[in-house]
KOLSEGU-524089 format. One record per residue (C-alpha): residue number from 0; x negated, z negated, y. Coordinates in nm, 3 decimals, always signed. Example, Ala and Ser with C-alpha at 12.3 -4.5 7.8 and 13.67 -1.06 7.14 Angstrom:
KOLSEGU-524089
(0 (-1.230 -0.780 -0.450)),
(1 (-1.367 -0.714 -0.106)),
END
This chain:
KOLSEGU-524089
(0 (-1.226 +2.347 +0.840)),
(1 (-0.978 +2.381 +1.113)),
(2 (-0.802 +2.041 +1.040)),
(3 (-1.127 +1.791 +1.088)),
(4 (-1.192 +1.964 +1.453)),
(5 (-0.850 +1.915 +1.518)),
(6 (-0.862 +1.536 +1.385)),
(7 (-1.186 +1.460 +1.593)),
(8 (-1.391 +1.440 +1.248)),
(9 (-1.749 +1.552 +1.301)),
(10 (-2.025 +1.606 +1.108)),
(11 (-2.193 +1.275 +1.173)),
(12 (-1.953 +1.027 +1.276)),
(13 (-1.957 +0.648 +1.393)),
(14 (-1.761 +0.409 +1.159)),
(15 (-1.694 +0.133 +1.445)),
(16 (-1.493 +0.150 +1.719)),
(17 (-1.290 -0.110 +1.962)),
(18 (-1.014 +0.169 +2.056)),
(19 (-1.181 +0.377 +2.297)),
(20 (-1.559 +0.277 +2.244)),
(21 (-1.747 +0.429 +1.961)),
(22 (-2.007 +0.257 +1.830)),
(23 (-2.335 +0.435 +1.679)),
(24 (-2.600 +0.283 +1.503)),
(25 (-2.907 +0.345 +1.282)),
(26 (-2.920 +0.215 +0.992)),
(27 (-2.670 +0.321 +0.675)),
(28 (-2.501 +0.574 +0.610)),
(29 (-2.213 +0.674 +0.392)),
(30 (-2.142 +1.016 +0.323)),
(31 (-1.806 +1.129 +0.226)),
(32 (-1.762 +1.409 -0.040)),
(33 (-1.390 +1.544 -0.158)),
(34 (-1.296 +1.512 -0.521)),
(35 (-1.109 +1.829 -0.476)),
(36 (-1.438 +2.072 -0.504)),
(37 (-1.734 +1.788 -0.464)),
(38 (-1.842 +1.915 -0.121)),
(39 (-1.973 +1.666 +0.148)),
(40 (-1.712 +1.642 +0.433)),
(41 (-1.883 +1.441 +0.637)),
(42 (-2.126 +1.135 +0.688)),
(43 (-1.998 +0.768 +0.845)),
(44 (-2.245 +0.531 +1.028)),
(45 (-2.157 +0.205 +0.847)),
(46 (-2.099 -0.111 +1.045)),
(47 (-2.391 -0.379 +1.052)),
(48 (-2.308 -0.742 +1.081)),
(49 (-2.380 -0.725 +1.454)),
(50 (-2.125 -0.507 +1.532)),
(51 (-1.888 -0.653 +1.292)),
(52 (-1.883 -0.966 +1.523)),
(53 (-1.885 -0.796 +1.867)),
(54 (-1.530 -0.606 +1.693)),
(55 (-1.367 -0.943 +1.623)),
(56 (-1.488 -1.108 +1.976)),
(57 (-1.320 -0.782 +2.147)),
(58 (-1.020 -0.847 +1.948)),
(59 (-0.978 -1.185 +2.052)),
(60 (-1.056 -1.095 +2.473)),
(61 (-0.758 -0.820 +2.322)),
(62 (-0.510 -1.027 +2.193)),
(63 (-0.505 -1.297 +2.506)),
(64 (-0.391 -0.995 +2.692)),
(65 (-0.190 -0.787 +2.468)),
(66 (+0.034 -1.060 +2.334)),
(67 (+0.156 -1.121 +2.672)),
(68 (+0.339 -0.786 +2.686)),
(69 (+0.697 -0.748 +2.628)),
(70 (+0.780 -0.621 +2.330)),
(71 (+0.982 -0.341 +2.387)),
(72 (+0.698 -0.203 +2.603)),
(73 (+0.460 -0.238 +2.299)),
(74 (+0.728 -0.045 +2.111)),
(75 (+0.747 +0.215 +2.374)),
(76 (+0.364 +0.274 +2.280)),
(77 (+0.398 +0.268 +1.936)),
(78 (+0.697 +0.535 +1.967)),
(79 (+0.434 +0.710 +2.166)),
(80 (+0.173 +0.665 +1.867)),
(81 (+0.473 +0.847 +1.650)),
(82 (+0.496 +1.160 +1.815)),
(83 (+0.162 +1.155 +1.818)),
(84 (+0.144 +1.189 +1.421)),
(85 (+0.434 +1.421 +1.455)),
(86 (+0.192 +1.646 +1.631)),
(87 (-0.078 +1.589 +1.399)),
(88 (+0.101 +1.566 +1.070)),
(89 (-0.007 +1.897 +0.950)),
(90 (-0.372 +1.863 +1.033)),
(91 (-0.355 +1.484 +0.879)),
(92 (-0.205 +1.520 +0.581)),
(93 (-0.440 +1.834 +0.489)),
(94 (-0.708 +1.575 +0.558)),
(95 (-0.557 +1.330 +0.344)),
(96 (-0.472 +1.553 +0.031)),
(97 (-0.860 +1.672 +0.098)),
(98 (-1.016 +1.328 +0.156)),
(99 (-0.815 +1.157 -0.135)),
(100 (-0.716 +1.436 -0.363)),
(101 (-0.320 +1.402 -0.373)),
(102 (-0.117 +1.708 -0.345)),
(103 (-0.039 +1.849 -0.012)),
(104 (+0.302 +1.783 -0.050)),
(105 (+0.203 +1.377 -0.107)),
(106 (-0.019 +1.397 +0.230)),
(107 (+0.178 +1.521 +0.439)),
(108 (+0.482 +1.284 +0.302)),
(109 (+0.183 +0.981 +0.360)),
(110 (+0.168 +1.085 +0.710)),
(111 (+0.584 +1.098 +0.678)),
(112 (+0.562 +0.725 +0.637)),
(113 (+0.381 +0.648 +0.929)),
(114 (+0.599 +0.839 +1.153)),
(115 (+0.881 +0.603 +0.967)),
(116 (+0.700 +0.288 +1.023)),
(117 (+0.662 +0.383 +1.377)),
(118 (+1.001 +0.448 +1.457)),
(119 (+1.104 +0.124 +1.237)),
(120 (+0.875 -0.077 +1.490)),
(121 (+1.025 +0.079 +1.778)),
(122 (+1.358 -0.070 +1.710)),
(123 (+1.231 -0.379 +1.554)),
(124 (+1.069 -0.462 +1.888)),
(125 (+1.416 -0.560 +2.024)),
(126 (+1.493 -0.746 +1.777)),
(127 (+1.223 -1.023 +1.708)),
(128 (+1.502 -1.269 +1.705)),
(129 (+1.511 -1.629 +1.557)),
(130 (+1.806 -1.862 +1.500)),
(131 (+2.013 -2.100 +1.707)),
(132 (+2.087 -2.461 +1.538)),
(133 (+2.308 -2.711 +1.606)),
(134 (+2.170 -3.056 +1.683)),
(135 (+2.261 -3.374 +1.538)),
(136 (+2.196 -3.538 +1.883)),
(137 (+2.436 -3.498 +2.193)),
(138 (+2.305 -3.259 +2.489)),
(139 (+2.039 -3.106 +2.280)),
(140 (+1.972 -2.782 +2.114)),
(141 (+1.731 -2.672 +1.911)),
(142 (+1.668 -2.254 +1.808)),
(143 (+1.351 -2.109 +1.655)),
(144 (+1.140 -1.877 +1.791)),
(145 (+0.857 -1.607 +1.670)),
(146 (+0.474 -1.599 +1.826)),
(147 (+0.207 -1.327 +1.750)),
(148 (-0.055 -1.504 +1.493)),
(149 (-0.360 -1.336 +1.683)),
(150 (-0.629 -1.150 +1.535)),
(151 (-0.530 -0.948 +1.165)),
(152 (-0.734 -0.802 +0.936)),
(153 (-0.621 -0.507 +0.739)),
(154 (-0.790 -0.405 +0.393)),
(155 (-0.658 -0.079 +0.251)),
(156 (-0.757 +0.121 -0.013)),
(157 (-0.801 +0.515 -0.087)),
(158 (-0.488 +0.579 -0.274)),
(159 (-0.327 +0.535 +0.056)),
(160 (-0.543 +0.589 +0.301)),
(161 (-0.332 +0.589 +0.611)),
(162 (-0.002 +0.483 +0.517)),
(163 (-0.053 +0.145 +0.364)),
(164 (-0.255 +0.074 +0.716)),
(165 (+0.001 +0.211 +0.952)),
(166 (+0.266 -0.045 +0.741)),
(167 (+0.075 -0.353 +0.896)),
(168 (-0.060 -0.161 +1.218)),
(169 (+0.231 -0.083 +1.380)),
(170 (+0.445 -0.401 +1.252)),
(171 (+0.153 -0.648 +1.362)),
(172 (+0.131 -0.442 +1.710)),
(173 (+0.500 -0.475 +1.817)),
(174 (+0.492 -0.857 +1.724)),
(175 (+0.189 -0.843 +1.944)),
(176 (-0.127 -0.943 +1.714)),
(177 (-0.457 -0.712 +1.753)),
(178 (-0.592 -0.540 +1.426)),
(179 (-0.919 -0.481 +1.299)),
(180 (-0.919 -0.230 +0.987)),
(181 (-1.155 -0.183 +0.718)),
(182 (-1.062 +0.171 +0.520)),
(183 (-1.147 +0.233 +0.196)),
(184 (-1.526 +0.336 +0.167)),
(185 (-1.418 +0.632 -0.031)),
(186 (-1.170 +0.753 +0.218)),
(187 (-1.363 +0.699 +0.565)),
(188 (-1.297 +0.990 +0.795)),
(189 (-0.918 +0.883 +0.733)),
(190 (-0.947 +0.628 +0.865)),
(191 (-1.109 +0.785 +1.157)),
(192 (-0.898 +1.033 +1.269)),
(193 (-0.638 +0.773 +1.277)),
(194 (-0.837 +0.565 +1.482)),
(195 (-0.854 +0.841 +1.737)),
(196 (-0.485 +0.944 +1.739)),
(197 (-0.437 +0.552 +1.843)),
(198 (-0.711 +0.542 +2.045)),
(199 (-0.587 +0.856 +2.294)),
(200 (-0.250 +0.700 +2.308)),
(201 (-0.386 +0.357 +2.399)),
(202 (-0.581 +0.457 +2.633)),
(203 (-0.311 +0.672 +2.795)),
(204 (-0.103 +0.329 +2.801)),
(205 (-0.376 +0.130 +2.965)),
(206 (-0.388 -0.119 +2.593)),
(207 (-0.619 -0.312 +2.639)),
(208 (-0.974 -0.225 +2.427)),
(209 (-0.963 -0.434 +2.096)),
(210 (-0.608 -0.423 +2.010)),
(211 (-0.681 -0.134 +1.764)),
(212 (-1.053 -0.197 +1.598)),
(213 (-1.235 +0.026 +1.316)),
(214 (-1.513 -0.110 +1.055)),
(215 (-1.658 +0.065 +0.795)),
(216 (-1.794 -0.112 +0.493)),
(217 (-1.807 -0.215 +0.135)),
(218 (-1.720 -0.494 -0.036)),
(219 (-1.928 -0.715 +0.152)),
(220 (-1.756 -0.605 +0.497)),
(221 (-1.439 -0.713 +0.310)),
(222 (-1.631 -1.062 +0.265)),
(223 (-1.747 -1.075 +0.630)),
(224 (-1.346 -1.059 +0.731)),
(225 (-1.223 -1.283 +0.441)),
(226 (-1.451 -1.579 +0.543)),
(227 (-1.399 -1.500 +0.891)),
(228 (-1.169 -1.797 +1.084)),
(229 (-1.116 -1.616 +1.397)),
(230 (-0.940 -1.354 +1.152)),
(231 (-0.596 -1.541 +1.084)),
(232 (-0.414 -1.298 +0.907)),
(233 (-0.561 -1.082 +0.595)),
(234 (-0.337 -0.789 +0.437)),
(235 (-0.547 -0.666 +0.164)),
(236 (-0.452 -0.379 -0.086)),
(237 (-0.669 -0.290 -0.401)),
(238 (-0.717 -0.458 -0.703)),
(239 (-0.575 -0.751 -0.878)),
(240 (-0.971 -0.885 -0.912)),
(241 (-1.013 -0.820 -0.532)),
(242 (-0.746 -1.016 -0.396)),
(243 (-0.769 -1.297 -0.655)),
(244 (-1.143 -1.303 -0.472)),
(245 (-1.034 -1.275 -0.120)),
(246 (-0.737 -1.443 -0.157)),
(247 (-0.963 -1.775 -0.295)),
(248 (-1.180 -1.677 -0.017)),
(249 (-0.921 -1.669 +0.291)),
(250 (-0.760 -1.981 +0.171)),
(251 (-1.082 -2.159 +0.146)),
(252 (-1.027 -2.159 +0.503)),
(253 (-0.649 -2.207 +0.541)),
(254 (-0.613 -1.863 +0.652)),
(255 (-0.334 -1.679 +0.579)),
(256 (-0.314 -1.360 +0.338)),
(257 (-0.068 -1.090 +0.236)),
(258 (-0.198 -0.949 -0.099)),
(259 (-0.097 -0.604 -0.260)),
(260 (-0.245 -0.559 -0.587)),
(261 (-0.221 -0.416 -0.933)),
(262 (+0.121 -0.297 -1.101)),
(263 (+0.193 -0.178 -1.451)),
(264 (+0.533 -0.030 -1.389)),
(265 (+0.790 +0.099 -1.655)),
(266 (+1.094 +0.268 -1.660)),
(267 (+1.338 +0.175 -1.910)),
(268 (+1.563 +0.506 -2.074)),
(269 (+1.848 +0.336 -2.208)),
(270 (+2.096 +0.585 -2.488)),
(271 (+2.355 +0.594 -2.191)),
(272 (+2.064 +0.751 -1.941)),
(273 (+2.123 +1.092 -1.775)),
(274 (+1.789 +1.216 -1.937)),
(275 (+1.737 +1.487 -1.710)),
(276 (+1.721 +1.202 -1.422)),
(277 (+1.517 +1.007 -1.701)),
(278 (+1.230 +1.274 -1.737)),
(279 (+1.203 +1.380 -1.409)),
(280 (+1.166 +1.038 -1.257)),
(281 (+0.909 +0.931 -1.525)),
(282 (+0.721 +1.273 -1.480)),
(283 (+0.643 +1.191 -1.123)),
(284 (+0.576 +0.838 -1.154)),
(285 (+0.319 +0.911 -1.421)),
(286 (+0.147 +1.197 -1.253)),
(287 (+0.201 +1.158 -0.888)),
(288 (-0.108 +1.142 -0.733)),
(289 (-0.281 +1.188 -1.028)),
(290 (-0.158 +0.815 -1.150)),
(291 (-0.326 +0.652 -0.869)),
(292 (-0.049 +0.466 -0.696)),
(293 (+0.003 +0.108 -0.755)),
(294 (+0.360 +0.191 -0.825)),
(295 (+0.267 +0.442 -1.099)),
(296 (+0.461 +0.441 -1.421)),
(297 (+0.257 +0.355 -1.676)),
(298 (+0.503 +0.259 -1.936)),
(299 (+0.810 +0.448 -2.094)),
(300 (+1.059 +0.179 -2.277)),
(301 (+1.305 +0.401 -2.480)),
(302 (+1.588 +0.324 -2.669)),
(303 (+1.528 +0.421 -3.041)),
(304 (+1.847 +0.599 -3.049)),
(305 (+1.716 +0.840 -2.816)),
(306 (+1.331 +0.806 -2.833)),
(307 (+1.294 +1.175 -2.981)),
(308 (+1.445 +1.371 -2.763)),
(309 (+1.307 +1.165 -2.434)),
(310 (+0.947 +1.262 -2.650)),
(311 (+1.016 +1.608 -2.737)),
(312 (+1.121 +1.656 -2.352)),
(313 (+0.854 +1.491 -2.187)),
(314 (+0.567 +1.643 -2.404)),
(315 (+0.756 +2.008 -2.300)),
(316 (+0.764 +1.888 -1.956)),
(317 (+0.361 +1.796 -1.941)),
(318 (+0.289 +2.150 -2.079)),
(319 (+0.454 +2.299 -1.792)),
(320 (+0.173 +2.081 -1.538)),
(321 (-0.023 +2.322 -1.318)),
(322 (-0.358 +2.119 -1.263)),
(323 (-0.541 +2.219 -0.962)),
(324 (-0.675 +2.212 -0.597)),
(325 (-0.417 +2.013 -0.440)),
(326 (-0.410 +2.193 -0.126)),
(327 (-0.266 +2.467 -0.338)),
(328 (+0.106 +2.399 -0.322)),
(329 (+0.195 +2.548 -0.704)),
(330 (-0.012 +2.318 -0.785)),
(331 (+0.164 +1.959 -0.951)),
(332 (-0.128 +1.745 -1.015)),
(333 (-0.495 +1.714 -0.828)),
(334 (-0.845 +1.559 -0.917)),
(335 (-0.892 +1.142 -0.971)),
(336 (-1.060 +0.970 -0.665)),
(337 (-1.463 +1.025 -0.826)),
(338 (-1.622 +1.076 -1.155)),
(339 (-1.682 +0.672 -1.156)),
(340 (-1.244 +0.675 -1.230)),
(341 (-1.232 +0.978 -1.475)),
(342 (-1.503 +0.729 -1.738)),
(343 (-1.264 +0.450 -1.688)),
(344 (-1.043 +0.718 -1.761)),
(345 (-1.229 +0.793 -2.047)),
(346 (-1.261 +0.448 -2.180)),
(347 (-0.860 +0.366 -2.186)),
(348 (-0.782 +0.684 -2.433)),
(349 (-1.060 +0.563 -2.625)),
(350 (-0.986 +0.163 -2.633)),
(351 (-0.603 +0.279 -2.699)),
(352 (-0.729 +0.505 -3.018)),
(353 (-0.910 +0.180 -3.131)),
(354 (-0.624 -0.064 -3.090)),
(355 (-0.375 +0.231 -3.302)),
(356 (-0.239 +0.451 -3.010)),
(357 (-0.105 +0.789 -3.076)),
(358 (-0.173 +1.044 -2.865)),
(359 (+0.095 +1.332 -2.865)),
(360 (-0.028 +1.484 -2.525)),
(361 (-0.434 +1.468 -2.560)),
(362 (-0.647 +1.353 -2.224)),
(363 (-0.976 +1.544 -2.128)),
(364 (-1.211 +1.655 -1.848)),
(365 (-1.179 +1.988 -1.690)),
(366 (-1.475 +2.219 -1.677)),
(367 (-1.516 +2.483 -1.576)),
(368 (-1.404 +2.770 -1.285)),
(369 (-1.179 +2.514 -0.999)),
(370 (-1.286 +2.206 -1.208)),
(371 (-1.660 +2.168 -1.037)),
(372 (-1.616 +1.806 -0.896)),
(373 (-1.610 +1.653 -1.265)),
(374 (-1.276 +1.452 -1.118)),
(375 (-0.978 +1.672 -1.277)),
(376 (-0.827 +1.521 -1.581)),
(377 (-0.502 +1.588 -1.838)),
(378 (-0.225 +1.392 -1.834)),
(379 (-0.173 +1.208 -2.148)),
(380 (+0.085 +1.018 -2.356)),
(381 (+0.033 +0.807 -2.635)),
(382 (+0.295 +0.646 -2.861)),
(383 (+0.190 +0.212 -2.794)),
(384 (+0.273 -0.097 -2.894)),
(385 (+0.351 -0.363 -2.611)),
(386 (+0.065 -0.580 -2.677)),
(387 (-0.214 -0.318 -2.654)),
(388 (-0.483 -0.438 -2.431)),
(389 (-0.494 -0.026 -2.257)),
(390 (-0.059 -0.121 -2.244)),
(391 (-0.099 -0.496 -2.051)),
(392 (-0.424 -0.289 -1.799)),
(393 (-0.322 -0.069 -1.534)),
(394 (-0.570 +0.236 -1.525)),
(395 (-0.559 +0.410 -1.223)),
(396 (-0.537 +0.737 -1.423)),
(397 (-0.239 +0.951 -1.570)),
(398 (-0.226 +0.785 -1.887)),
(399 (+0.164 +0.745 -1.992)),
(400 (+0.254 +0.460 -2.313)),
(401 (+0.571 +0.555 -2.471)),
(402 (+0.734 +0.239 -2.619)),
(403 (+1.046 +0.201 -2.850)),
(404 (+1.329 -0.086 -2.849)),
(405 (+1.664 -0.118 -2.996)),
(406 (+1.895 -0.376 -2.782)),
(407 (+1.849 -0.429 -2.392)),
(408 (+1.740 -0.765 -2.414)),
(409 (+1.421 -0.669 -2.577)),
(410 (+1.305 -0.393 -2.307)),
(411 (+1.375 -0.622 -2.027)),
(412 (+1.155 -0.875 -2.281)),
(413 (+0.903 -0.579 -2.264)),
(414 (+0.937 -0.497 -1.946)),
(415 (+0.804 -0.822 -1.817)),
(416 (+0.536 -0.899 -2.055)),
(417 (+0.255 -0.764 -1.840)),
(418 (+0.086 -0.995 -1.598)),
(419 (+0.190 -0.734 -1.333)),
(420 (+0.507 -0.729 -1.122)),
(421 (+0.490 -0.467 -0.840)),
(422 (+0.775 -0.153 -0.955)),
(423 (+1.013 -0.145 -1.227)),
(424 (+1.322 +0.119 -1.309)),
(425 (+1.602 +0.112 -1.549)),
(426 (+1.770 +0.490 -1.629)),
(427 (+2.115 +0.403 -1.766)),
(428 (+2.471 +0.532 -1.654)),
(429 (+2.579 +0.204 -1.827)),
(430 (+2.687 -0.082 -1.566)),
(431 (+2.682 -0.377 -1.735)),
(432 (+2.312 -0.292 -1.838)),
(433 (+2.239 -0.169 -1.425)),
(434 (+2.367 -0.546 -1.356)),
(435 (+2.161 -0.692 -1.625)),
(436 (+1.858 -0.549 -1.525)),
(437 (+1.904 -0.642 -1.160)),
(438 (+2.009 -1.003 -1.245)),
(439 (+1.788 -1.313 -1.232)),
(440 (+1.760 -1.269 -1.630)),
(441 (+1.673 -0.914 -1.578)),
(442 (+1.363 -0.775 -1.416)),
(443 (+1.060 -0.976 -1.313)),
(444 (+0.933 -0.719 -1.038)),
(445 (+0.961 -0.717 -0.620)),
(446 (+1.103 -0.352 -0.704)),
(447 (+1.400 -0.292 -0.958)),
(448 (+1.553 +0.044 -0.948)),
(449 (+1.847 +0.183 -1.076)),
(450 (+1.814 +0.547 -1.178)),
(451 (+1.521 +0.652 -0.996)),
(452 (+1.147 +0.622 -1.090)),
(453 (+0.941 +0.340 -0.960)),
(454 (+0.724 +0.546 -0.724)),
(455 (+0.810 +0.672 -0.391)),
(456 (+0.954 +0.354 -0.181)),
(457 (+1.139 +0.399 +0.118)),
(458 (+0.977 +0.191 +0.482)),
(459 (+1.314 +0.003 +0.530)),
(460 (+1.247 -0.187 +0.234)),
(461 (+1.057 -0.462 +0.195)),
(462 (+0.724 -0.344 +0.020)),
(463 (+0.547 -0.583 -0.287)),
(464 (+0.543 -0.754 -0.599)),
(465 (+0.520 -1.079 -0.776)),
(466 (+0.268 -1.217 -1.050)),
(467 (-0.048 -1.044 -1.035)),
(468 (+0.030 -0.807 -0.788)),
(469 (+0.012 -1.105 -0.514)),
(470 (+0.336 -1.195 -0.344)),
(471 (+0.347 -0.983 -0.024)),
(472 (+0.572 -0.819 +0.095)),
(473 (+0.505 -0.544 +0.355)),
(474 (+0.702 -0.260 +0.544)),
(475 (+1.042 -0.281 +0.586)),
(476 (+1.338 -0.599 +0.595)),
(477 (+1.218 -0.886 +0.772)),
(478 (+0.784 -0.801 +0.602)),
(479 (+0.755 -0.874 +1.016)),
(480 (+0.765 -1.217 +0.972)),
(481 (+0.411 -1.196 +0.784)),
(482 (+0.247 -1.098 +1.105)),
(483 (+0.432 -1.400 +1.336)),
(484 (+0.414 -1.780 +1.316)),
(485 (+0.782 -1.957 +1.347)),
(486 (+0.805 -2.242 +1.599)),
(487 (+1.139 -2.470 +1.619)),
(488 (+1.200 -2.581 +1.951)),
(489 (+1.450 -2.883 +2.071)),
(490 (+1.537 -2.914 +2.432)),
(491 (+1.695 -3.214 +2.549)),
(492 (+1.911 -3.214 +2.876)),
(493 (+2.083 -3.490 +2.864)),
(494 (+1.981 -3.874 +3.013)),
(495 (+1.891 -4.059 +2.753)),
(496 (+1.657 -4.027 +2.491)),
(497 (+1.858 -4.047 +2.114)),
(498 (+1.630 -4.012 +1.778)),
(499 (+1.666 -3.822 +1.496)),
(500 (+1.873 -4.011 +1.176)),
(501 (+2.053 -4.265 +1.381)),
(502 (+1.684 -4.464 +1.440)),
(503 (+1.658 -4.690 +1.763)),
(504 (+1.374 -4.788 +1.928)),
(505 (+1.435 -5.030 +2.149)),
(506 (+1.197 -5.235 +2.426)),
END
């Protein structure tokens, strides 16, 4: 395959790496097959302990360096780092659709985002401004300024297996922190040709080796970082049990964490939507990616008044899914991540049948000619009730509840219910409802969108969610912050020395 010799992917390759360096050791090995035909790609040598800690000691001989250089100059190498993906965004995003199993079309728009996030850093390294206050004392001032935090850990997972990495990379880079980067263990040689775009650039630049580190692990390299001190910062992705784990973990040792985690998102179709909007936005949300993002839609909230005809059109529109190699581009929807995902797959249709669900679009597992991996499933819809156990669980799987209210009040009500609260999306041409669902009173999620879907965010916006999903907020806005400790500053240049509140001390 063209693209991997193009990427630097081999057939044997090391999972560890300080920038530059390449690390190879005996020992395990994790091999990476693609859920697209169930061939092996390629094998990774995983990271032992030893190595783990000679990573995070080059980071921090890195970071005394690194942090030291003005920002705009770290911008010029991330800008740099940008046209390198430019260059390799063909080649990258085949790997990712490949690797992961998303369409083509949803690789090469992953790779899209980190050419955004780059160019987002760029300008954002002029502008790591703080505040100016006034004093209460005469001849003083007192501002606020930002410091790199040092050393961050980033924990992604294989949904996004470049994107979600380049949103903390390149934003903990221009504020001048060092990164080490565990990939997901089902998407590893990801993670590796990223490492070597960054790695030629960096070395180009003269960046000093550590600044951008590779490890690659399980669960228990996720453990090694989240008990790790010299690690200040953790940015974790994956589950909602994960970072509940790591997040105990990290502030165990007052460490700091940014958490991205679960979502069970829903789109509300009100009787005033536009329901050609309406299906299209809930088509892609529920079968995007196969239903693997955390910003899926998972739940349909539909007027009664109109609850037939959004039925009627979206079980016409599912009939019309091609279901297939997603490197083919007439192709809409591609495999699940492994067979491990299609039984928990599986298991949802099955626990929603128990609890009363009706399915109007059945689920299944392909067989058969193009279906060899096992990891191709149907979209499905079933007719729900709020308080189904499948409704409150996200299932990383294109599984769609349809549910029915009659005023506004009660889908916002609905709407909130889960203990997620990543994406959320209200279809409506009616203002007062828009408002309502945007208000405080409205909905409980870090996204609320007006007439589009809840999947497919934009970099200048401030990525995350509340509840559940964790609190963090990555990407876009002022996410930056995250990756930079504040420090308020009073200089005094006058002659005397006045206190604070009026207090004298007196000898």
């Amino acid at each position: 395959m063209d693209f991997l010799k193009q990427l630097n992917v081999l057939s044997t390759n090391s999972g560890t790496s300080t920038g530059s360096e390449w690390r190879n050791e005996s020992g395990n090995i994790l091999e990476s097959f693609s859920p697209v035909d169930g061939k092996r790609i390629a094998a990774v040598n995983l990271t032992s302990r030893a190595a783990y800690d000679d990573v995070v000691e080059s980071a921090g001989k890195a970071f005394a360096i690194w942090r030291t250089w003005p920002a705009p100059k770290r911008g010029d190498v991330i800008r740099q780092i940008g046209e390198a993906l430019r260059e390799k965004k063909p080649a990258l995003g085949r790997l990712v659709s490949y690797e992961m199993g998303k369409s083509l079309q949803e690789g090469l728009g992953e790779v899209q985002e980190m050419i955004d996030i780059c160019d987002f850093a760029v300008g954002l390294s002029r502008q790591l401004h703080g505040f100016t206050m006034h004093s209460e004392r005469p001849l003083h001032r007192m501002y606020e300024q930002w410091h790199p935090l040092g050393v961050v850990g980033i924990i992604s997972a294989f949904n996004f297996p470049v994107a979600v990495w380049s949103w903390n990379s390149m934003l903990a880079w221009v504020c001048g922190n060092v990164c080490i980067w565990k990939g997901s263990e089902k998407t590893p040689l990801c993670a590796i040709a990223c490492q070597h775009i960054v790695s030629a650039i960096f070395k180009k630049n003269e960046v000093p080796e550590g600044v951008s580190c590779l490890i690659t692990g399980d669960r228990e390299a996720g453990q090694w970082m989240g008990s790790d001190a010299r690690i200040v910062l953790i940015s974790a992705t994956g589950s909602t049990r994960m970072g509940k784990e790591l997040g105990a973990q990290v502030a165990a040792r007052m460490g700091k964490s940014l958490l991205e985690l679960g979502g069970n998102n829903a789109i509300i179709i009100s009787e005033h939507a536009d329901l050609n909007i309406a299906i299209l936005g809930a088509l892609f949300g529920a079968v995007g990616t196969a239903g693997q993002r955390c910003t899926s839609t998972r739940r349909l909230i539909i007027q009664e008044n109109v609850y037939e005809e959004v039925k009627s059109k979206l079980v016409a529109a599912y009939r019309q899914l091609r279901i297939g190699d997603p490197l083919d581009e007439k192709n809409h929807v591609g495999p699940l991540i492994d067979r491990a995902a299609t039984e928990l797959y599986l298991k949802a249709i099955e626990t929603c049948k128990l609890e009363g669900g009706k399915f109007i679009v059945e689920g299944a597992v392909l067989s058969g000619n193009g279906y060899e991996s096992g990891c191709y499933v149907k979209p499905c819809i079933a007719e729900a009730r709020p308080g189904f156990k499948t409704v409150q669980t996200e299932t990383f799987a294109p599984i769609l509840y349809l549910l029915k209210y009659k005023e506004i009040a009660e889908a916002i009500k609905i709407q909130n219910e889960v203990p997620q609260g990543l994406s959320s999306s209200i279809m409506t041409l009616d203002l007062r409802e828009a408002e309502l669902f945007l208000s405080a009173t409205g909905s409980d999620c870090g996204i609320a969108n007006v007439n589009i879907g809840t999947s497919g965010a934009e970099i200048g916006g401030a990525f995350g969610g509340e509840k559940e999903t964790g609190g963090g907020r990555e990407s876009g806005s002022d996410a930056w912050k995250s990756y930079m400790r504040r420090q308020t500053n009073t200089i005094n240049y006058s002659t005397q020395l006045p206190l604070a509140q009026g207090i004298r001390f007196d000898l």
